[in-house]
Residue, then its C-alpha position, 0 to 999 in steps of 0.5 A: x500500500x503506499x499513497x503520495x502528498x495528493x492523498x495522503x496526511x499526518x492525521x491519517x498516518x496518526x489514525x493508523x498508528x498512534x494506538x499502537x505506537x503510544x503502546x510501544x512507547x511511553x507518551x506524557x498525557x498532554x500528548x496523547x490528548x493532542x494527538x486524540x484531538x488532532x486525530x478527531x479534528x473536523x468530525x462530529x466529535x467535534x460538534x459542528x454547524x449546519x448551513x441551508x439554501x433559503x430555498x432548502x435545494x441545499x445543505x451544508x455540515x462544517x465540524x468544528x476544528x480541535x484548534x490545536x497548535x500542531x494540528x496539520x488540518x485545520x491550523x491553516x486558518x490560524x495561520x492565516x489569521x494570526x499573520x493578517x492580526x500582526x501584520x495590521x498591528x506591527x509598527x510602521x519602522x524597522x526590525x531587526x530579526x533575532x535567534x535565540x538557540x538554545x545548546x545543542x548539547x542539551x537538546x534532550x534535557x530539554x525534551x525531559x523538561x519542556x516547560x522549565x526550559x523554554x520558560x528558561x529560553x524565554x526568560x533569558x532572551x526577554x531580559x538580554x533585550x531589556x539589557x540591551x536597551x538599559x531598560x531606558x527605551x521600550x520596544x517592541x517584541x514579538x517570541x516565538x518558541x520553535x524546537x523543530x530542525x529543517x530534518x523535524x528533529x529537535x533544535x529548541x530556539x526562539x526567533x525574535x522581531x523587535x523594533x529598531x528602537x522604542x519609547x523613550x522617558x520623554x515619550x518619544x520614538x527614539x532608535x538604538x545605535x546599530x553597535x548595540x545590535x551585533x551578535x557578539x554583544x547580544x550573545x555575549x549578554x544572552x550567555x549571561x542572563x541564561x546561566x543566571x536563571x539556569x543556577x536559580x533553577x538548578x538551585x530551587x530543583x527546577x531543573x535537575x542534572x546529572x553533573x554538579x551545577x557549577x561543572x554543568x554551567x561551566x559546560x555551557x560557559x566553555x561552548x557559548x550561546x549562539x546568537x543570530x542578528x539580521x540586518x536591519x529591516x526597514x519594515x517588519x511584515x516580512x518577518x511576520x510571514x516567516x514566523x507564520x509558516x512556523x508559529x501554527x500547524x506544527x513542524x511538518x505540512x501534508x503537502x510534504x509528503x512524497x510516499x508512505x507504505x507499511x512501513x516508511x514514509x518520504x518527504x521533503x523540506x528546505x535545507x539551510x541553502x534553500x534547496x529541496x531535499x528528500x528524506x525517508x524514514x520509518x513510521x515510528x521516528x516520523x511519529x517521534x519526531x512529530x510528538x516531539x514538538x507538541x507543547x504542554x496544554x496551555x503553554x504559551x510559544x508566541x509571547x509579547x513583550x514591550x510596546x507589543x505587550x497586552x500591558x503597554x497598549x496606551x504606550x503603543x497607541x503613542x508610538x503608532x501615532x507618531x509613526x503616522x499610523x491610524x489608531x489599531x483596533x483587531x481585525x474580525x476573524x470573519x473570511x481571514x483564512x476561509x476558502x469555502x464560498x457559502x452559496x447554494x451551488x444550485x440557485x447561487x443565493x447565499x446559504x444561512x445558519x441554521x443549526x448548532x449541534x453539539x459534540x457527538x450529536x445529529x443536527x436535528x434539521x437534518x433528521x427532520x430532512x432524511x427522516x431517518x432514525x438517529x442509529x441509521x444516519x450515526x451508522x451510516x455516516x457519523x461513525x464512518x471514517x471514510x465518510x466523515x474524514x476531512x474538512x466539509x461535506x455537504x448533503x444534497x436533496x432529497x436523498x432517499x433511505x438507501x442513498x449512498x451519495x448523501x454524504x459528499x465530500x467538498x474539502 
């Protein structure tokens, strides 16, 4: 059996084998729920909406998204969202783009401890960039945490956009000297908030290790902190649609995928040089891989800091008038990232909202519609993978008792 990226998605690689790989291997609980969720995404678990023509030729079903961060399916429209959000809230001056990687030799420490270390990552890049403006000018900061390599395997490291200056104590926009914003200043000021909240951790029994904590710091003294500083960017849209690709949907894509049998599977990705690269493996390092970059529930991977804070919104609104820029308010979420034109395909009038149906149940018009008992359609067609697999369907009229074309697929 094999199947190519036409055809072909992580979720279904999950239905087929979570069950047994999460018996082979031991998963912490946040990540079996993920998956459970990922793997549940758009179908009637979920619950959903049920859209009609106004002239009843026709019906809609859409389930409900799990929303999850990692989740291949629907973590497109997040993207999309989140990218059009920043975008229209970004200011209207330079950027500078900053990672922050965290070392290579403790990459599977980090893996035992994920919360205690990207909160150590966070912390450390959040108070080297306070240092670096002396806590005198206030820009604005955008983190985002991602642990994934170009291979999908782990390489912790937080990528940074910050204003090329901030507010100043007279209120004004006032911009950082360019000596400031070299990489040996900023890792040589990174090294040290790291090791310092590091000791603290390792004191308080936060973080444990294996090896004495003044010979495991003395480790990362002796092998650096690696810092990446950009050129200045005249505006910082551009480094919002790069951390967009990145900040939703997990660490690899469906359209990815080349080949998959029983037992392998092939995709490719970008290497540093920007060329495609094939790559095979098994089944069970592919899902290793994937599992490796699902955060604890309700951890946060993108963080706001300074003039993008939530607690600075006074202050940022100054700065945007002084960059000539209107007043922000968020955009609506309605048709960023939707794809779907809700229209009768029959008569073309716009469909309505007819119906909210709750997780696991049957939208009650539409068994009025098909005048079927509950147990048929659920047996039919809700507990029917095939069916019910992917993003939309719709159900056309009239279908009949025995119709098998009642359900269509239109993702």
């Amino acid at each position: 059996m094999s199947q190519n990226s036409r055809n072909y998605s992580i979720t279904d690689i999950l239905v087929r084998e979570f069950e047994r790989f999460k018996n082979n291997y031991p998963l912490p609980l946040h990540v079996i729920r993920t998956v459970h969720s990922i793997i549940d995404c758009r179908t009637p678990v979920f619950g959903g909406h049920m859209f009609e023509c106004p002239d009843e030729h026709f019906s809609l079903i859409l389930f409900n998204s799990c929303k999850k961060r990692n989740c291949p399916t629907c973590q497109h429209a997040e993207m999309e969202y989140w990218a059009h959000v920043q975008k229209e809230r970004i200011l209207n001056t330079g950027h500078y783009h900053i990672v922050f990687k965290h070392p290579d030799f403790l990459h599977r420490e980090f893996l035992s401890n994920y919360s205690e270390y990207a909160n150590l990552l966070f912390d450390a890049a959040g108070d080297t960039l306070k240092e670096l403006s002396g806590n005198r000018i206030k820009p604005g900061i955008i983190l985002i945490l991602h642990t994934h390599g170009r291979n999908n395997e782990i390489h912790p490291h937080i990528h940074c956009a910050i204003t090329d200056g901030g507010m100043n104590e007279r209120g004004e926009y006032e911009r950082f000297d360019e000596s400031l914003m070299s990489s040996e200043n900023i890792s040589r000021i990174f090294q040290k908030q790291y090791l310092r909240k590091l000791r603290k951790r390792l004191k308080n029994g936060r973080i444990a290790h294996e090896t004495e904590s003044q010979e495991f710091t003395s480790m990362i003294s002796k092998k650096g902190m690696s810092v990446f500083v950009s050129n200045r960017y005249d505006r910082g849209e551009w480094l919002i649609s790069y951390f967009a690709r990145n900040s939703r949907g997990g660490s690899i894509r469906n359209n990815q995928i080349l080949h998959i049998d029983e037992e392998k599977i092939r995709y490719r990705y970008l290497d540093a040089g920007k060329s495609q690269v094939e790559t095979e493996m098994n089944i069970d390092t592919f899902i290793q891989r994937f599992l490796y970059h699902i955060p604890p529930d309700r951890f946060n991977t993108i963080r706001y800091y300074g003039l993008y804070s939530t607690g600075c919104v006074e202050d940022y609104q100054k700065i945007r008038k002084l960059l000539n820029q209107k007043v922000y308010t968020k955009p609506e979420r309605k048709g960023v990232g939707e794809k779907e034109t809700m229209v009768c395909p029959v008569c073309g009038k716009s469909l309505i909202h007819r119906e909210i149906f709750s997780r696991n149940s049957i939208p009650f018009l539409l068994l009025k519609k098909l005048k079927f008992n509950p147990e048929a359609i659920r047996s039919l067609y809700w507990m029917n993978p095939d069916k019910i697999r992917g993003l939309k369907y719709h159900w056309i009229e009239p279908p009949t008792s025995n119709s098998e074309t009642v359900a269509n697929r239109i993702a």
